[in-house]
matplotlib code that plots the C-alpha trace (Angstrom):
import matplotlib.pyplot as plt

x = [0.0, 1.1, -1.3, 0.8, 3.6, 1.2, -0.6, 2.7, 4.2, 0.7, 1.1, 4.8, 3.8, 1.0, 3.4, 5.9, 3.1, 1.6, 5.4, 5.8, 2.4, 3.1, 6.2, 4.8, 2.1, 4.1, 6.6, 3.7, 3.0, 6.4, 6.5, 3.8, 3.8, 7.5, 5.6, 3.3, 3.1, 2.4, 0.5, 0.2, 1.7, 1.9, 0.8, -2.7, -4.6, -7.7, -9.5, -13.5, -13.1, -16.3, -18.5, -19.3, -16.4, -13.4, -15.4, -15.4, -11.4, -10.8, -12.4, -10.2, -6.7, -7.3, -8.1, -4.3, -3.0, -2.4, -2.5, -5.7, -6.1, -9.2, -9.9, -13.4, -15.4, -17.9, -16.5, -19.6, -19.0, -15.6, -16.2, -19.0, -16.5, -14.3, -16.2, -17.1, -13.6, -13.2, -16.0, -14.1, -11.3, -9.6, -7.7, -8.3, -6.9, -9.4, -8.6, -11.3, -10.5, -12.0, -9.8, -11.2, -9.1, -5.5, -4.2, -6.1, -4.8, -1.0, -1.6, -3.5, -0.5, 2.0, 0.0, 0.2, 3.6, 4.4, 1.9, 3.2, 6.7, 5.6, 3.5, 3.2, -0.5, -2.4, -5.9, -8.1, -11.0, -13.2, -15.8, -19.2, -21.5, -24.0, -27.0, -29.2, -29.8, -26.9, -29.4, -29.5, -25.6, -24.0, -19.9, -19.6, -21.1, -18.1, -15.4, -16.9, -16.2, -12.8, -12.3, -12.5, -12.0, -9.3, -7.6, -7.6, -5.8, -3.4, -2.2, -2.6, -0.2, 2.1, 2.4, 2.9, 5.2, 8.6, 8.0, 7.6, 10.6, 12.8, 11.4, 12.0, 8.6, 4.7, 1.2, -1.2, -5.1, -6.9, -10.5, -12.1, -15.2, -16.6, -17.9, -14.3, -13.7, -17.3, -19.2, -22.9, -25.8, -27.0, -23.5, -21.0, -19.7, -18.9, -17.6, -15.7, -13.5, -13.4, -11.7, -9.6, -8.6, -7.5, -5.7, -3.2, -2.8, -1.9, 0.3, 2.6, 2.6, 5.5, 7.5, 7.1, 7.3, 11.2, 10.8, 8.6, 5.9, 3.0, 0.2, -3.2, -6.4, -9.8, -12.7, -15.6, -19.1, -22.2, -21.8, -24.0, -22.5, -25.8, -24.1, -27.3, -28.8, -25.5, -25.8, -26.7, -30.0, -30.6, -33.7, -36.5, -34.5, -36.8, -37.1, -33.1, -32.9, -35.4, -33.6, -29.8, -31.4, -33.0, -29.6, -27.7, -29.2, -30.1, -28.4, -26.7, -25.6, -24.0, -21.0, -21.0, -18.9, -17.1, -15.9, -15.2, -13.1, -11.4, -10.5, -9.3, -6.9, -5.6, -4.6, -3.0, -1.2, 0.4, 0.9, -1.3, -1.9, -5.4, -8.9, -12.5, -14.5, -17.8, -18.6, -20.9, -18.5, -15.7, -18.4, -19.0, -15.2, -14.6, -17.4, -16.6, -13.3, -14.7, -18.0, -18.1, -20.3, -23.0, -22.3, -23.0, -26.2, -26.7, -26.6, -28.4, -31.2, -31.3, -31.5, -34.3, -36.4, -35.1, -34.2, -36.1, -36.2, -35.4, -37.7, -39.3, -38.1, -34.8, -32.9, -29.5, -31.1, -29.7, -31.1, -29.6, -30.9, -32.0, -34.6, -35.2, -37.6, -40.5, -42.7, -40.1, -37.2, -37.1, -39.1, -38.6, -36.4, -34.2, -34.0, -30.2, -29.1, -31.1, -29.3, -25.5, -26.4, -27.1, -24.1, -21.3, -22.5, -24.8, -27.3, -26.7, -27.1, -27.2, -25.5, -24.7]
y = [0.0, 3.2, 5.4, 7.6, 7.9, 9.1, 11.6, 13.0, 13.5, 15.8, 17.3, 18.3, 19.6, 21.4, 23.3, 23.7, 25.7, 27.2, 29.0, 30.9, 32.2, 32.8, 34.8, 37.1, 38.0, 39.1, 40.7, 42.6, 43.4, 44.9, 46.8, 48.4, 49.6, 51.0, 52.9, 54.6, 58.2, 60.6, 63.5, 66.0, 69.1, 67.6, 70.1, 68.0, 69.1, 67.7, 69.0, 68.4, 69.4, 71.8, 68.4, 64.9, 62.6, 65.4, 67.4, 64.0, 63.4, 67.2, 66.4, 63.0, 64.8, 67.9, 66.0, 64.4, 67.4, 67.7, 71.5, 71.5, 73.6, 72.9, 73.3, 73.7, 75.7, 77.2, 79.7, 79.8, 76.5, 76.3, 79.1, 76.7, 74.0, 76.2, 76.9, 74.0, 72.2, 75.7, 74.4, 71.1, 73.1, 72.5, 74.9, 74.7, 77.3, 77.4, 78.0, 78.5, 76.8, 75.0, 72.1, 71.4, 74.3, 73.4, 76.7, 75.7, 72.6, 73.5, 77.3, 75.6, 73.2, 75.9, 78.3, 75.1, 74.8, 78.5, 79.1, 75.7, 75.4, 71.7, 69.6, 66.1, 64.5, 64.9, 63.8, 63.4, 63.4, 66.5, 64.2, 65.1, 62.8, 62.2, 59.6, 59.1, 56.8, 57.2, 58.1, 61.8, 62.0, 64.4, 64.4, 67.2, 65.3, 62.7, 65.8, 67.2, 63.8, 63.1, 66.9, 66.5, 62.7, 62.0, 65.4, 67.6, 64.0, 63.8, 67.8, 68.2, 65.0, 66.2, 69.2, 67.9, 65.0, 67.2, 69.1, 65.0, 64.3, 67.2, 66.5, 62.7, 61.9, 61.9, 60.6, 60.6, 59.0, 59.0, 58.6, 56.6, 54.4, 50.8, 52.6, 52.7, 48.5, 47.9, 49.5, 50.9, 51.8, 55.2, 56.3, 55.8, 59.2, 59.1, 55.1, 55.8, 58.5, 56.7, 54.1, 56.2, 57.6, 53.8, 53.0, 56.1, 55.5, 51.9, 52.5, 55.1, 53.5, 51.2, 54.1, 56.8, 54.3, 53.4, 57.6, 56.9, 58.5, 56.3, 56.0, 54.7, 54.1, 54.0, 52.9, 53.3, 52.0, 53.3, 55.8, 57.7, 61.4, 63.1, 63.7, 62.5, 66.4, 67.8, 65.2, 65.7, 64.1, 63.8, 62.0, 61.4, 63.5, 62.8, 58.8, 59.2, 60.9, 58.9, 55.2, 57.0, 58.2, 55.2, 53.2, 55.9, 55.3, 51.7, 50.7, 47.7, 48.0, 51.5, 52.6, 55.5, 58.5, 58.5, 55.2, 55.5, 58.6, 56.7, 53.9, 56.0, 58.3, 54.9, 53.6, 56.7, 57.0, 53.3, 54.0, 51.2, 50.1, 49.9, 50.0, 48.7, 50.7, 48.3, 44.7, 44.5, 46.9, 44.2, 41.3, 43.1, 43.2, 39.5, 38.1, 40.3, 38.7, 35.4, 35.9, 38.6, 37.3, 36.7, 40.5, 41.5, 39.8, 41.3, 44.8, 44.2, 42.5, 45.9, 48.2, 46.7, 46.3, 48.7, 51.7, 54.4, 54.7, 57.4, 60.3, 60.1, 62.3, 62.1, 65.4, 67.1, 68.8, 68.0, 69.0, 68.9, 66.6, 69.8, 70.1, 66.6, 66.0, 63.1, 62.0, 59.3, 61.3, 62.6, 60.3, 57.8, 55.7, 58.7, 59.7, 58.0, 60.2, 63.6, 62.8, 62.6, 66.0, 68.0, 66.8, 66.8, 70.2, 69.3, 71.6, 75.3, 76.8, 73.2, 73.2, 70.2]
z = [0.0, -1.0, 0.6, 3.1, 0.5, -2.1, 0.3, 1.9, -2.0, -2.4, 0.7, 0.1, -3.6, -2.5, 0.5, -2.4, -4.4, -1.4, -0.3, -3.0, -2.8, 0.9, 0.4, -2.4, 0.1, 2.9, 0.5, -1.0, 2.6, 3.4, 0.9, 0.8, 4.9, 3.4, 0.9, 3.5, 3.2, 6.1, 5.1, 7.6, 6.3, 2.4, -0.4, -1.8, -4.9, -5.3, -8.9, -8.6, -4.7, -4.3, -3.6, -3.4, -3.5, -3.5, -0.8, 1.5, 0.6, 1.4, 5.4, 5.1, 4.5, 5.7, 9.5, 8.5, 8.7, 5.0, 3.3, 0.6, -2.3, -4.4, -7.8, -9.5, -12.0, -9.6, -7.1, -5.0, -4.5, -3.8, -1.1, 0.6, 0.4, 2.2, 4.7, 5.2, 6.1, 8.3, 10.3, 10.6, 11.9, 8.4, 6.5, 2.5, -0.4, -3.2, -7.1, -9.8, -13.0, -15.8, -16.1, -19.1, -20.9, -21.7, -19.7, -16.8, -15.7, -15.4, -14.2, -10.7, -10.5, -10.5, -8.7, -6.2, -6.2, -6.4, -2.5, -1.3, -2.7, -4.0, -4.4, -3.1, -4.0, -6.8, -6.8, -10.3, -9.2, -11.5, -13.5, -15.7, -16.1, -19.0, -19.1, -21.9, -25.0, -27.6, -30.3, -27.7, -27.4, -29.8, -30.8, -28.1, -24.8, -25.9, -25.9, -23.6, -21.6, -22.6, -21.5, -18.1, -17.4, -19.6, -21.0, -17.6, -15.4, -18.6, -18.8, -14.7, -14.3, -16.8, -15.0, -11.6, -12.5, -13.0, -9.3, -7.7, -9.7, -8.0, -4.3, -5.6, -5.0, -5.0, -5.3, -8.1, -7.7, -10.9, -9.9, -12.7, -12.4, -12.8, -15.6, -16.7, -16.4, -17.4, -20.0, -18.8, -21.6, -21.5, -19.8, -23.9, -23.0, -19.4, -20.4, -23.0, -20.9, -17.8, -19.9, -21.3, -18.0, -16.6, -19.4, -19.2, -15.1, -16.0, -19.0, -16.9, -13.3, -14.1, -15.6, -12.6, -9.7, -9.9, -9.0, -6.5, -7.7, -7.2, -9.7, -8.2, -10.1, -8.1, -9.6, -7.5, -8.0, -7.2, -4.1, -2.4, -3.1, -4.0, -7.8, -9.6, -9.3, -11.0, -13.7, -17.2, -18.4, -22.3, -23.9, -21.7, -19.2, -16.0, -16.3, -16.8, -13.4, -11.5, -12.3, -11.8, -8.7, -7.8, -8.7, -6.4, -3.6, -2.9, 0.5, -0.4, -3.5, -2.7, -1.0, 1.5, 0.3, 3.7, 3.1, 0.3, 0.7, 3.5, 1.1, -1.2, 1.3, 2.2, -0.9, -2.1, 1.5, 0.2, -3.2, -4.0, -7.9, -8.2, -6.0, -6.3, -4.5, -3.3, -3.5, -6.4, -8.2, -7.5, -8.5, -11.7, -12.6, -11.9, -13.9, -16.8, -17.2, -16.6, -18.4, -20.5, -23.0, -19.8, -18.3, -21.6, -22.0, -18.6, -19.7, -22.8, -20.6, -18.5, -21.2, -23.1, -19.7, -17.1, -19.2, -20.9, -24.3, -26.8, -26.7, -30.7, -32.3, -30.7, -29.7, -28.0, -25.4, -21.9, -18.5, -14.8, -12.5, -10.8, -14.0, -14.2, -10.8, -10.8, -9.1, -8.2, -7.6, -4.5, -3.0, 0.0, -2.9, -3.1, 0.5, 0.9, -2.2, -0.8, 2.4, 0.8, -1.4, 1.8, 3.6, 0.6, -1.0, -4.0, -3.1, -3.3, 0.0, 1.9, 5.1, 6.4]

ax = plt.figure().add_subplot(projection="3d")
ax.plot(x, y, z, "-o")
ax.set_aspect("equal")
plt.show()
């Protein structure tokens, strides 16, 4: 009988494959508590850092100690923001720009550098979002798009990168989207940029991290940030904003925007490669590079039943989610996403 031979030779090659595994763990481990970054008294940029998401990483950092300069379109905005961290006891410089022009983007990174004398994290986070049947979308919602998701990161990282090269250092978060690993109907523009903008962060991460300049890509799913009233609604604009409302704020299949802010302000404190923001964000990545043929009957099976369909005739005009109430939305489904625009500044005048 060679039973115990036979079991000990599969024990012994299964601790031989299992050691190796072992060992890359803990090495990954190692390195990335040598990575960690303190960040009390680091110069942080965060574009898109009026509201929602970038308002909720401002509090995170800013409570670290870090020093905060915001950038948005909107000044009003940017002073409620402001004002808001004050009352947190958090000091924040604000700087009006439209990222989406060329001059923008590296005029707020030296204006950064100039106030700060560097600047040590750079956080991607301005987005637009357009939802609507692709029969309504128009060549200029997709520039528009690759504008600010794609365009803006590219020119603001390119201006940052040769100040982290001098102080030998730095951290860049590129805040894309499940909607930039997964493709979502009635969302091609906001897609097809989000894409875009996880492609770039993964082509250059191997180049600038022998600098030490960390490149990390976060692609949240659906979170409760109260950004379905400053969306853009084409097409039968109201049943648009009542399902991405709806969607927004369902409790389980959402993430909290403090959580995931403080996800986020620990991966970039570790340099880390990528994160998945929320389990069914995570779930939806997994099966669609085991099944992608089955997600993608998945998505087809939610358009043709879940979705509106195109206004008839079909036209360009867009509306905020602000000019896109039902009967639906608000309602008791919406009360998670009303609740997250009060407290992260997506309604003007809202205090918290």
């Amino acid at each position: 009988m060679n039973l115990p031979t036979e079991r000990h030779g599969r024990l012994t090659v299964a601790a031989m494959t299992a050691l190796p595994v072992l060992a890359s763990v803990i090495l990954a481990r190692v390195l990335r508590k040598r990575r960690s970054m303190d960040f009390r008294d680091r110069s942080v940029l965060i574009t898109g850092g009026s509201r929602g998401l970038g308002l909720v990483v401002a509090r995170a950092l800013g409570a670290q100690g870090a020093r905060l300069t915001l950038a948005a379109r909107d000044r009003e905005e940017l002073e409620r923001a402001r004002d808001d961290l004050a009352a947190r006891g958090i000091a924040a410089h604000i700087s009006v720009c439209d990222l989406a022009i060329a001059e923008h983007t590296a005029a707020v990174v030296d204006e950064v550098v100039a106030r700060t004398g560097t600047i040590d994290v750079l956080i991607n986070n301005a987005g637009v979002i357009q939802v609507g049947p692709l029969a309504h979308m128009s060549e200029s919602d997709f520039a528009e798009a690759m504008a600010v998701h794609f365009w803006a990161p590219l020119r603001t990282m390119l201006a940052a990168i040769p100040h982290m090269r001098r102080q030998r250092g730095g951290r860049i978060v590129n805040v894309s989207s499940i909607g930039g690993r997964i493709g979502v109907p009635h969302m091609a523009p906001y897609c097809a940029s989000k894409f875009a903008l996880a492609g770039l962060s993964q082509s250059i991460r191997a180049e600038l991290a022998r600098e030490r300049i960390y490149v990390t890509t976060v692609s949240p799913g659906m979170m409760r940030t109260g950004s379905p009233y400053n969306a853009w609604f084409k097409g039968r604009h109201r049943e648009e904003f009542t399902w991405f409302a709806i969607s927004d704020s369902l409790p389980l299949a959402t993430v909290d925007a403090e959580r995931a802010a403080s996800l986020l302000v620990d991966a970039c404190r570790h340099g880390d490669a990528e994160l998945v923001i929320g389990w069914p964000a995570k779930a939806a990545v997994v099966a669609t590079g085991l099944m992608p043929s089955l997600v993608s009957a998945g998505m087809r099976l939610a358009n043709d039943l879940l979705l509106p369909g195109s206004a008839d005739p079909p036209n360009r005009d867009r509306h905020t989610g602000w000019q896109s109430l039902s009967k639906w939305a608000p309602s008791k489904l919406t009360t998670l996403t009303e609740h997250a625009a009060a407290q992260n500044n997506q309604i003007p005048h809202a205090t918290p």
